[in-house]
C-alpha positions as CSV (number, residue, x, y, z in Angstrom):
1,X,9.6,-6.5,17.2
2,X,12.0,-5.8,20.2
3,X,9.8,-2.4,20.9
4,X,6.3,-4.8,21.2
5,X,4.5,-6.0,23.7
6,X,4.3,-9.8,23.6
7,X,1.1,-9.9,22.0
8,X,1.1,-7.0,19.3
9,X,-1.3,-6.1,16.4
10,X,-0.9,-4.3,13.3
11,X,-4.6,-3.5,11.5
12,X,-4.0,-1.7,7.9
13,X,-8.0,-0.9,7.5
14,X,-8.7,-0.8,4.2
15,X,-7.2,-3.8,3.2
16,X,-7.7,-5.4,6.2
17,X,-4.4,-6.7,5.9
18,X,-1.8,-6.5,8.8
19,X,-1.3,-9.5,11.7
20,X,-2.0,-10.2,15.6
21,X,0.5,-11.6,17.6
22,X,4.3,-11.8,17.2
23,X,5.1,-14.3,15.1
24,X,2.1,-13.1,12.9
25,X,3.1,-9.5,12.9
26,X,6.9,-10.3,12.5
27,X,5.8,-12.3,9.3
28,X,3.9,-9.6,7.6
29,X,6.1,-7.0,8.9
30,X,8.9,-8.9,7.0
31,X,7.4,-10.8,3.5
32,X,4.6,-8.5,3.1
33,X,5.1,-4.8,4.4
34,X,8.5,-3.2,5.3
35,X,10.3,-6.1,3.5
36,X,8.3,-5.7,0.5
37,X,7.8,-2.3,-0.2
38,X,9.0,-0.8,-3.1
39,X,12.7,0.6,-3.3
40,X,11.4,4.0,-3.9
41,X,9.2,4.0,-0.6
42,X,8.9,7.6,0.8
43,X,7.0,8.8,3.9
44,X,6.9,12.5,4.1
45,X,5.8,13.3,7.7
46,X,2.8,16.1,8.4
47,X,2.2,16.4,12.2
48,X,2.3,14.4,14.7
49,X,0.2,14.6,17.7
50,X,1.0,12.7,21.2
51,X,-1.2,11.6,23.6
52,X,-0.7,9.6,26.9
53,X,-0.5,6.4,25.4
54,X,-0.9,7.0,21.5
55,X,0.6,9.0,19.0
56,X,-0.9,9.9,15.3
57,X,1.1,10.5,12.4
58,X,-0.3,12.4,9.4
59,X,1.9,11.5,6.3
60,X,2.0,11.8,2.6
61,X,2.7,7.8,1.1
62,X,4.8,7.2,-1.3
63,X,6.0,5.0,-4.4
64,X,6.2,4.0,-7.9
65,X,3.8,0.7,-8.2
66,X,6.5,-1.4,-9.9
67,X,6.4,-4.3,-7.3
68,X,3.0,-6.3,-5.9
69,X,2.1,-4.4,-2.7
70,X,0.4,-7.0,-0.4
71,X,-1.0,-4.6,2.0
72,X,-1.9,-2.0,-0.3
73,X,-3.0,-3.5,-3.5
74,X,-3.2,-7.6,-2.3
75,X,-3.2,-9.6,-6.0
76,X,-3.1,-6.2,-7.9
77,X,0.3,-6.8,-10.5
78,X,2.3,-3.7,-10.9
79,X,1.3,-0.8,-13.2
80,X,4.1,1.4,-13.3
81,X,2.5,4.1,-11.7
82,X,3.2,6.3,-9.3
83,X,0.8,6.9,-5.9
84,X,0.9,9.3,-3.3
85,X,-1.7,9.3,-1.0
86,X,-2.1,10.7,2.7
87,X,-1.8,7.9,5.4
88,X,-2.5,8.0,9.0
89,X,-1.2,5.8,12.0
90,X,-2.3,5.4,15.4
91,X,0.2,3.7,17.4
92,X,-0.9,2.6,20.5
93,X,1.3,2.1,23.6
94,X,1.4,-0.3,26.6
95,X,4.3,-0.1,29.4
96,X,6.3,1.7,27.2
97,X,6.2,-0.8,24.2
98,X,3.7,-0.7,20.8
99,X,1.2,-2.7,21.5
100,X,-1.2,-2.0,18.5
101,X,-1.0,0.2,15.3
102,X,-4.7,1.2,13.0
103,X,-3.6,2.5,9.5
104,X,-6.2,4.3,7.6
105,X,-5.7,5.7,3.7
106,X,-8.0,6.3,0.8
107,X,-8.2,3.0,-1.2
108,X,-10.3,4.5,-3.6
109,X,-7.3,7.4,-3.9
110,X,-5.0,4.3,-4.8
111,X,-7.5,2.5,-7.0
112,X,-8.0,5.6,-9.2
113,X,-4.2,6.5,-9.3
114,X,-3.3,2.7,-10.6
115,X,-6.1,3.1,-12.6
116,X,-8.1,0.2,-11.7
117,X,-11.4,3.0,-11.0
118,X,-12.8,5.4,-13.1
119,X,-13.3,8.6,-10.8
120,X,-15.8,10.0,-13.3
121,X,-18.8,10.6,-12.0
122,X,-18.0,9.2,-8.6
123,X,-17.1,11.3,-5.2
124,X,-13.5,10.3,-5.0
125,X,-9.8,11.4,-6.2
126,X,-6.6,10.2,-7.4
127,X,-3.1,12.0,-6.3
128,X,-5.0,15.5,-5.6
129,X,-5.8,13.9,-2.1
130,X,-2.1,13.5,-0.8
131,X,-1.0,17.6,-2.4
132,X,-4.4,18.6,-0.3
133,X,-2.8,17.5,2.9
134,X,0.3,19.2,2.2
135,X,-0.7,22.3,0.8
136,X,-4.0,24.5,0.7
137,X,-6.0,23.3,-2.4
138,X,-9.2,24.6,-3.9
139,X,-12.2,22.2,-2.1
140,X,-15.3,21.3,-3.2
141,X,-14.9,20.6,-6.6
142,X,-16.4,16.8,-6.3
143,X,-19.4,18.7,-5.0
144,X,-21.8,19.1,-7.9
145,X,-24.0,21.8,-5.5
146,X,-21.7,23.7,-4.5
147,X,-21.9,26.0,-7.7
148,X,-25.5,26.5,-5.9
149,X,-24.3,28.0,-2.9
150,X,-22.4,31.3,-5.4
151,X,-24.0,34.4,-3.4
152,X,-25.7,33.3,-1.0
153,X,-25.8,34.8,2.2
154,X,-23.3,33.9,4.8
């Protein structure tokens, strides 16, 4: 909390989970995010790309789901299972403290990986999402047309 403005956020989209203000912020920070995370917790960075007053980190997520994760799952009891998923965060800063951070993942990616949705027949993916940030993987395989476009000039 010592590298915040006075008055910091912390928005975790998805879930729209996170806090506003410091005493907020230092609460979720500490019973319901970094506190809480599971022991196995691993961020793997990506890149990282600076502007004048914001940075962006591209990472892979990581754990083993055997602890209630407020700000990912909220109410969702463990399952055992393991999730990866790619996670971005914009950090915003303001005289040379944080003064806001927007975290963006794939919920659906987490719902289908604790098994809580079905991804047949639906546009989304489980763990594929996080190894397609990481390495070059085959595309367009949720895209039922794309067979279609075999041969077609380019």
């Amino acid at each position: 909390m010592a590298t915040m403005v006075a008055a910091p956020y912390v928005n975790h989209v998805p879930t729209m989970t996170g806090g506003v203000g410091h005493d907020q912020l230092k609460r979720f920070y500490k019973y319901h995010f970094i506190g809480n995370n599971p022991p196995d917790t691993e961020l793997r960075p990506v890149s990282r790309t600076i502007g004048a007053d914001q940075i962006v980190d591209k990472m892979v997520f990581g754990f083993a789901h055997t602890r209630e994760v407020d700000w990912m799952l909220p109410g969702i009891a463990p399952t055992g299972r393991r999730i990866e998923i790619p996670l971005v965060a914009i950090v915003r800063f303001a005289d040379g403290k944080v003064a806001n951070e927007h975290i963006y993942w794939d919920q659906a990616s987490v719902l289908v990986q604790v098994g809580l949705l079905d991804p047949n027949g639906l546009p989304v993916a489980g763990i594929e999402t996080a190894r397609k940030v990481v390495d070059t993987q085959p595309g367009n395989a949720l895209m039922a047309r794309w067979a279609s476009s075999e041969g077609k000039p380019i």
